[in-house]
C-alpha positions as CSV (number, residue, x, y, z in Angstrom):
1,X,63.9,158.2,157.1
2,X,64.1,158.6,153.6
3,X,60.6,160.1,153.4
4,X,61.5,162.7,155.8
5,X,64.8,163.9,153.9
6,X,62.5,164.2,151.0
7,X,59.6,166.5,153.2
8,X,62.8,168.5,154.2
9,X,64.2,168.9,150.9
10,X,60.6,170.2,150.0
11,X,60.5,172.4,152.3
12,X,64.2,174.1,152.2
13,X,63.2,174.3,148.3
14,X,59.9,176.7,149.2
15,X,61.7,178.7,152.0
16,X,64.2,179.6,149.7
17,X,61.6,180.0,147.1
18,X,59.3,182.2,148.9
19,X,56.9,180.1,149.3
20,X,55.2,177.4,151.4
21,X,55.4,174.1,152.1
22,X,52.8,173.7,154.2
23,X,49.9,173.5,151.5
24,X,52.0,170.4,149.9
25,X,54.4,169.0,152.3
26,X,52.5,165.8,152.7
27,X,54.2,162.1,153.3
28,X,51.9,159.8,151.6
29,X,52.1,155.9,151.0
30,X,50.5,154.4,148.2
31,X,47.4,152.7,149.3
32,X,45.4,151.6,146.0
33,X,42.4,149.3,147.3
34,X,42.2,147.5,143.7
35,X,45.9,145.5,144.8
36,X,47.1,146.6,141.4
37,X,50.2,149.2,141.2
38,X,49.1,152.6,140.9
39,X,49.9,154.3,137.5
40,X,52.6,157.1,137.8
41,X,51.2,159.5,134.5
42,X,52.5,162.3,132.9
43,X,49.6,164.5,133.2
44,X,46.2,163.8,135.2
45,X,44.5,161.3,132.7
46,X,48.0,161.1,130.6
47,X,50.3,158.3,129.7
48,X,51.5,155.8,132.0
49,X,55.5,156.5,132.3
50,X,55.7,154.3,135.8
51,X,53.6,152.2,138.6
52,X,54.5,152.4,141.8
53,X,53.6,149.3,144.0
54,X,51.3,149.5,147.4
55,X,53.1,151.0,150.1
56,X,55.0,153.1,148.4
57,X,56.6,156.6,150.2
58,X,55.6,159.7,148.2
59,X,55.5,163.5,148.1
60,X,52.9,165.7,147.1
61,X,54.5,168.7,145.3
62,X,51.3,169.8,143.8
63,X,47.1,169.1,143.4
64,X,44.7,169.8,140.9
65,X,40.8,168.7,139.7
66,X,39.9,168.1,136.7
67,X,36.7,166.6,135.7
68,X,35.8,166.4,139.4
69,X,38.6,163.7,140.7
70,X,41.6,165.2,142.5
71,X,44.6,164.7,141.2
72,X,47.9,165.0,143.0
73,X,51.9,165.3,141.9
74,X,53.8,162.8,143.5
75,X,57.8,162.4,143.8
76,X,58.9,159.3,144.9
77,X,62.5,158.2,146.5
78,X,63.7,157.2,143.8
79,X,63.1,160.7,141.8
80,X,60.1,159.7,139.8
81,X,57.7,162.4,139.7
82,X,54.6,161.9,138.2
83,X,50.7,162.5,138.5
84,X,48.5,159.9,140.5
85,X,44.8,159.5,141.4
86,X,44.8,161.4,144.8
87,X,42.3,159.2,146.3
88,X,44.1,156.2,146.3
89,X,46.9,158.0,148.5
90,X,46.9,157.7,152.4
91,X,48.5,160.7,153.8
92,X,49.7,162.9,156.8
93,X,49.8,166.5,156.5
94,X,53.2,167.8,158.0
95,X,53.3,168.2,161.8
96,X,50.1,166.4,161.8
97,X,50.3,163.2,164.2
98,X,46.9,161.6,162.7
99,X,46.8,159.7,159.7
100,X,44.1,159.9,156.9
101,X,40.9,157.0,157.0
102,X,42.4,153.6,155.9
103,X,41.0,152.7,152.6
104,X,39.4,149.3,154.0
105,X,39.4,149.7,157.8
106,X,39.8,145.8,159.3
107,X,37.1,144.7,161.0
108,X,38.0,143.5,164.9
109,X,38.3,139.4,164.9
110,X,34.9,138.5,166.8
């Protein structure tokens, strides 16, 4: 529920903006496949002002490459906003009922 107030405060901001939400309005969940928080930095590659544990609801508000890996700029519930490794997000674009690839798919019992 809380996600969702956060997409619609997202997009409310870019409507009255004049812009879109569409390219950024993404409800993601933190899904880092090392178990280990994921590191909430300043910059992409900058210093560490947070973690944010496995599982974790977040916003994309913004992207960008550098070097090759994909950055993304997250806010969380709580307000933190920060940049995080993209690929160790699992998101759903909005009105977009599939999810992304799990990051280790379970293998059926046998």
């Amino acid at each position: 529920m809380l996600l969702n107030t956060i997409k619609s405060a997202l997009v409310v901001f870019a409507v009255l903006s004049g812009g879109t939400a569409a390219a950024f309005a993404a409800g993601c969940a933190v899904a880092d496949p090392t178990g280990t928080p994921l590191n909430l930095r300043s910059a992409p590659q900058g210093s560490v002002l947070s973690t944010l544990p496995n599982g974790t609801a977040v916003v994309i508000v913004e992207e960008r490459t550098l070097a090759g890996k994909r950055w993304a700029k997250v806010t969380a519930a709580d307000g933190m906003l920060g940049w995080v490794f993209a690929s160790y997000l699992d998101c759903t674009m909005a009105g977009d009922n599939t999810k992304s690839a799990p990051m280790k798919p379970r293998t059926p019992p046998q």
